[in-house]
C-alpha positions in Angstrom: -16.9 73.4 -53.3 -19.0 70.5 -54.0 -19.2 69.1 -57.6 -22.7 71.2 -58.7 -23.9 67.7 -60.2 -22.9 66.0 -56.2 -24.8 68.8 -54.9 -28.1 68.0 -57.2 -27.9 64.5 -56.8 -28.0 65.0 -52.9 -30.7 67.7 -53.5 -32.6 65.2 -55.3 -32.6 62.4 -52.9 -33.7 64.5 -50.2 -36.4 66.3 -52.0 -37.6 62.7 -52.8 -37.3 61.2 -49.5 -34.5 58.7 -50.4 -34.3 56.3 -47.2 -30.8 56.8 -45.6 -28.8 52.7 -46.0 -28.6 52.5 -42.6 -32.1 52.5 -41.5 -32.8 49.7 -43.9 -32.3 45.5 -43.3 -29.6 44.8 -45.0 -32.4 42.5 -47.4 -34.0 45.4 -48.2 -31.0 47.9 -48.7 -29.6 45.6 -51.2 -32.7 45.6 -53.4 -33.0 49.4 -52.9 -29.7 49.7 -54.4 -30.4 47.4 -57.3 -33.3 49.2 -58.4 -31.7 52.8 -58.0 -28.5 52.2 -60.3 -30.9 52.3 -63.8 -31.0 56.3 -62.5 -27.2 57.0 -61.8 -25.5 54.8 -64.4 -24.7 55.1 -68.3 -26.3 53.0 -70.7 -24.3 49.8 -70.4 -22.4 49.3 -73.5 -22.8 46.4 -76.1 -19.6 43.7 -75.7 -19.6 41.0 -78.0 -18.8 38.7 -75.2 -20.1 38.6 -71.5 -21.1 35.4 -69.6 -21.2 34.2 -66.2 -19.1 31.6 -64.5 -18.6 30.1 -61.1 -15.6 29.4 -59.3 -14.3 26.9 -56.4 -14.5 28.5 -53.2 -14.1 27.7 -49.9 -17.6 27.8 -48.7 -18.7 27.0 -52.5 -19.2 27.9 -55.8 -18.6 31.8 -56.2 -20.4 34.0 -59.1 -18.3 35.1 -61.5 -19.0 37.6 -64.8 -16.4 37.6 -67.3 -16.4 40.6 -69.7 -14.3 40.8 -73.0 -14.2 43.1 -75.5 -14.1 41.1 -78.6 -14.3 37.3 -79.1 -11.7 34.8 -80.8 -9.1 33.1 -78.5 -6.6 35.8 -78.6 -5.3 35.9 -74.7 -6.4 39.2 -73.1 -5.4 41.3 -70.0 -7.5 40.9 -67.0 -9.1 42.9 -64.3 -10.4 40.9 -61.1 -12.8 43.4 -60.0 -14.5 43.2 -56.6 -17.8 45.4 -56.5 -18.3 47.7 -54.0 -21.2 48.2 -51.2 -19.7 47.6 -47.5 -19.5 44.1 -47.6 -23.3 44.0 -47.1 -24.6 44.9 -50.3 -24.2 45.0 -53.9 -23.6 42.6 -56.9 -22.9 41.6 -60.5 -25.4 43.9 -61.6 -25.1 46.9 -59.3 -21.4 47.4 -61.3 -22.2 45.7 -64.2 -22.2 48.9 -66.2 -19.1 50.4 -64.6 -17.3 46.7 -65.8 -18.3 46.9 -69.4 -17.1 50.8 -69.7 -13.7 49.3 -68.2 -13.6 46.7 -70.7 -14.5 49.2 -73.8 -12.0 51.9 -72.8 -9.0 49.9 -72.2 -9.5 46.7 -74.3 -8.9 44.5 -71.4 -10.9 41.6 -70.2 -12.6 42.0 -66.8 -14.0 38.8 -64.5 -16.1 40.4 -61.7 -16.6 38.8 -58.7 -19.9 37.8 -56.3 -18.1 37.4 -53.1 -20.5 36.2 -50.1 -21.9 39.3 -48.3 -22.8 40.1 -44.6 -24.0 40.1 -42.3 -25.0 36.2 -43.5 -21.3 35.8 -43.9 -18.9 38.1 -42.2 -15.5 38.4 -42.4 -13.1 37.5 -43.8 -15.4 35.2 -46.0 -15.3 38.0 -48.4 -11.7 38.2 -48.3 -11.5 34.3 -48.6 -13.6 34.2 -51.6 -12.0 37.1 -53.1 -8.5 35.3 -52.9 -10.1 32.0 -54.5 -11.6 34.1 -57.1 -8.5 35.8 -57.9 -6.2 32.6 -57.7 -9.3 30.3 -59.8 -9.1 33.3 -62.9 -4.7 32.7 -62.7 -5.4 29.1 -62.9 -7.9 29.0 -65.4 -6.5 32.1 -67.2 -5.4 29.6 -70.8 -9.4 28.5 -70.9 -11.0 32.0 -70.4 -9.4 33.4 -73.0 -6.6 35.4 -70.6 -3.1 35.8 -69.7 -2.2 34.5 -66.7 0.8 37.1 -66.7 -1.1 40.2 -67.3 -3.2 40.4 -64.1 -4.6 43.6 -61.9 -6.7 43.7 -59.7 -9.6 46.2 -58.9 -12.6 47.3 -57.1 -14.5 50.4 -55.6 -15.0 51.2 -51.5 -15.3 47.6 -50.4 -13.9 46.0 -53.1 -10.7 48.2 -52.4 -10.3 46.8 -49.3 -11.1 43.4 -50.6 -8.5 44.3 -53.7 -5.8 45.6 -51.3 -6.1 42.5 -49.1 -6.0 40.7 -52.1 -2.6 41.8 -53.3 -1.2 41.5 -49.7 -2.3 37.7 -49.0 -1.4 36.6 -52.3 2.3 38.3 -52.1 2.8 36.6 -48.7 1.5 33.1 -50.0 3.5 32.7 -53.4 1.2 34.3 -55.6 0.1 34.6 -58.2 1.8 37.7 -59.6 -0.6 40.9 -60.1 0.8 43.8 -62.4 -1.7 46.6 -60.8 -4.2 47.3 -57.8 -6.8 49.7 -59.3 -7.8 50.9 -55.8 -11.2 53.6 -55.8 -12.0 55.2 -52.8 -10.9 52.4 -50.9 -11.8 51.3 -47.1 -7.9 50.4 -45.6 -8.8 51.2 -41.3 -11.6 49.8 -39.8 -11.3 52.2 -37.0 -12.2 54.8 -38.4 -10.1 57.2 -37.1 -8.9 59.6 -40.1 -10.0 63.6 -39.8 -12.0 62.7 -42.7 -14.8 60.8 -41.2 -15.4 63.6 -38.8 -15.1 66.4 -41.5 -17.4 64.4 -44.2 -20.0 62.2 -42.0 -22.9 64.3 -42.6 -24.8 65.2 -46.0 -22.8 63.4 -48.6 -24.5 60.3 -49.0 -22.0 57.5 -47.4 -22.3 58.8 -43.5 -20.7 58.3 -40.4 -23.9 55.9 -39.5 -23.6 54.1 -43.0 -20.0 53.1 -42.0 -21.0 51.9 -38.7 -23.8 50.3 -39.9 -21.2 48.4 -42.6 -18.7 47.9 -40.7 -21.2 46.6 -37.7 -22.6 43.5 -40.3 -19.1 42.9 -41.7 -17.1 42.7 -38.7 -18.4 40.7 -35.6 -16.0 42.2 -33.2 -13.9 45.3 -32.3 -10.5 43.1 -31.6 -11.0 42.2 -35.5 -10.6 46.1 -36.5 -6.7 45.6 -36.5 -6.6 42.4 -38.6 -4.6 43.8 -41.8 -7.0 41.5 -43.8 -10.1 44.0 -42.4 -7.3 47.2 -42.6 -4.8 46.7 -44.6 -3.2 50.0 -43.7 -2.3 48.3 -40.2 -0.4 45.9 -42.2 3.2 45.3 -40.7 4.8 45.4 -44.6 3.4 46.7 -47.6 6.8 46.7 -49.8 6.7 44.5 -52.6 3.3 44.8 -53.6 1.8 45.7 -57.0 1.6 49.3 -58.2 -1.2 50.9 -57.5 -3.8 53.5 -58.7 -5.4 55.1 -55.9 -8.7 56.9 -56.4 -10.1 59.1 -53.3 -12.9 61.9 -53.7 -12.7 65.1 -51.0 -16.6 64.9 -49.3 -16.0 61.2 -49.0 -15.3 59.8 -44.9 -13.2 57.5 -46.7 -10.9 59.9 -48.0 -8.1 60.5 -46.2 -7.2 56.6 -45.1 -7.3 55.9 -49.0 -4.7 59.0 -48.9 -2.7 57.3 -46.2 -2.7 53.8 -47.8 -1.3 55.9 -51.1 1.5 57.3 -48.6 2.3 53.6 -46.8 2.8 52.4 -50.0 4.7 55.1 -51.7 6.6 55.0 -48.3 7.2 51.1 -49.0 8.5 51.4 -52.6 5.4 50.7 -54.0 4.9 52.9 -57.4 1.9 54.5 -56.9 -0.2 57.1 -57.9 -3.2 59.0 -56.0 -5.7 61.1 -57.5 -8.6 62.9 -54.8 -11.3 64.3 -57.0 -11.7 67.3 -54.8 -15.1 68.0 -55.1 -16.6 64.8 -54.6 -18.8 62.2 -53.0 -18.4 58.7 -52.5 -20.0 56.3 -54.8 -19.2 58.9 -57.6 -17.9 56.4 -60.0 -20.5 54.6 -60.9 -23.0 57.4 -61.0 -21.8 58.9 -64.7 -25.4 59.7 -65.9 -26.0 62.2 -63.3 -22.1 63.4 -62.5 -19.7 63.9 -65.4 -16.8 63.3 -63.4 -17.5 60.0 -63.2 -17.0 59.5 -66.7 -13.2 61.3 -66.6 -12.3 58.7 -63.1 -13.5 55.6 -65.7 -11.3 56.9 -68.4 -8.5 57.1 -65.7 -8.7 53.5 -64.4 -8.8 52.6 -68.0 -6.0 54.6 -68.6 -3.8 52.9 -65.5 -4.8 49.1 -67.1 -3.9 50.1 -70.5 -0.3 51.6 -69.3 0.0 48.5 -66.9 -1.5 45.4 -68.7 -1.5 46.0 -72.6 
């Protein structure tokens, strides 16, 4: 059964004509997504410290936000937390809220990052700016306030895949160390091949067109599908890696490769845990003023931060 609340959010948006992502320019679907999330989302809560920065990238500067729960120069745990939104959309803002309840539950720092988006930039710039981003926060860690040594790293849909990609490149290149991959419905096969995008790619908000249309502006050809850095399932050797957190919900396409990542890695040594919220949709997380259940998945990737980081 669908979470009742899922079920009235999608009962809502059709009732109210709610344009589908996919028949929007990209321009105008990130705007539309912007102005929706004052309906979904909490009240953002108060932090005594929050301020943008910018980081070197390799195309230039990159848009950071870092979040801390209290101020003084104590050194602090850190999320790097890439936002979700298919590589095409989303920002600072659209997860702003979701970044502050992360900070407030677990009493770790979190610097979220403004990778470059498609279709202006396709891949991997996202995955190159995420890996600057994540390197730039070890590097200046002693300045911002954080410990270099107490690093995870995080993100939702997209930003899983950009987290998971993350973790593998900098394993393979020397680091730096990462104690955690807070992985939420995360995007691991660009194929698209898993039962779950048949079973769930009608009526639950992310559809089979929306992942096409995502995966169409991200990825500029089909031979770049099975580039680990795009799927990170298809990766040769995930031993070694951080633990991981994996976060699924059951009417989401995604599901069932965010399942089979959990497996590969539990299959690789990798300590992990998975958690499906059965009943429901992608996008959930960030959507706690209209489903409940949202707010019991934030208190669980706090949770996994506090037990890894603090």
């Amino acid at each position: 059964m669908l979470d009742p609340d899922a079920r009235a959010l999608i009962d809502l948006m059709a009732a109210r004509g709610v344009p589908a992502t996919h028949t929007l320019q990209p321009v105008q679907a990130r705007q539309f997504y912007r102005d929706r999330r004052s309906f979904t989302q909490p009240d953002a809560p108060v932090l005594p410290q929050v301020r943008d920065l910018s980081a070197t990238g390799p195309d230039g500067e990159i848009p950071l936000r870092l979040y801390r729960p209290a101020a003084g120069a104590k050194p602090l745990p850190a999320l790097v937390y890439f936002h979700g939104g298919g590589w095409t959309i989303g920002d600072l803002d659209t997860h702003d809220v979701l970044c502050r309840e992360l900070v407030e539950r677990s009493g770790c720092a979190v610097v979220a990052v403004d990778y470059r988006l498609a279709p202006e930039h396709r891949f991997p710039a996202a995955v190159d700016d995420c890996v600057a981003a994540a390197r730039w926060v070890h590097g200046q860690a002693a300045a911002l306030g954080i410990d270099g040594a107490r690093l995870a790293l995080g993100g939702d849909s997209a930003g899983g895949n950009l987290a998971a990609v993350v973790a593998l490149t900098l394993r393979d290149e020397g680091g730096p160390a990462v104690q955690l991959q807070l992985l939420i419905y995360p995007a691991t096969d660009m194929r698209a091949v898993a039962p779950s995008h048949t079973a769930n790619g009608q009526g639950y908000v992310l559809t089979a067109d929306s992942v096409n249309y995502y995966r169409g502006h991200y990825i500029a050809a089909r031979t770049q599908w099975d580039d680990w850095r795009a799927s990170p399932l298809l990766h040769p050797d995930l031993s070694r890696l951080p633990p991981a957190l994996v976060i699924t919900a059951g009417f989401d396409p995604l599901r069932d490769e965010g399942r089979q990542y959990a497996d590969a890695l539990s299959q690789a040594g990798v300590p992990t845990q998975y958690v499906c919220f059965e009943r429901q949709i992608h996008g959930f997380i960030t959507m706690g003023r209209v489903i409940a259940e949202a707010n019991t998945a934030v208190a669980l990737c706090a949770q996994a931060l506090v037990r890894a980081l603090v």
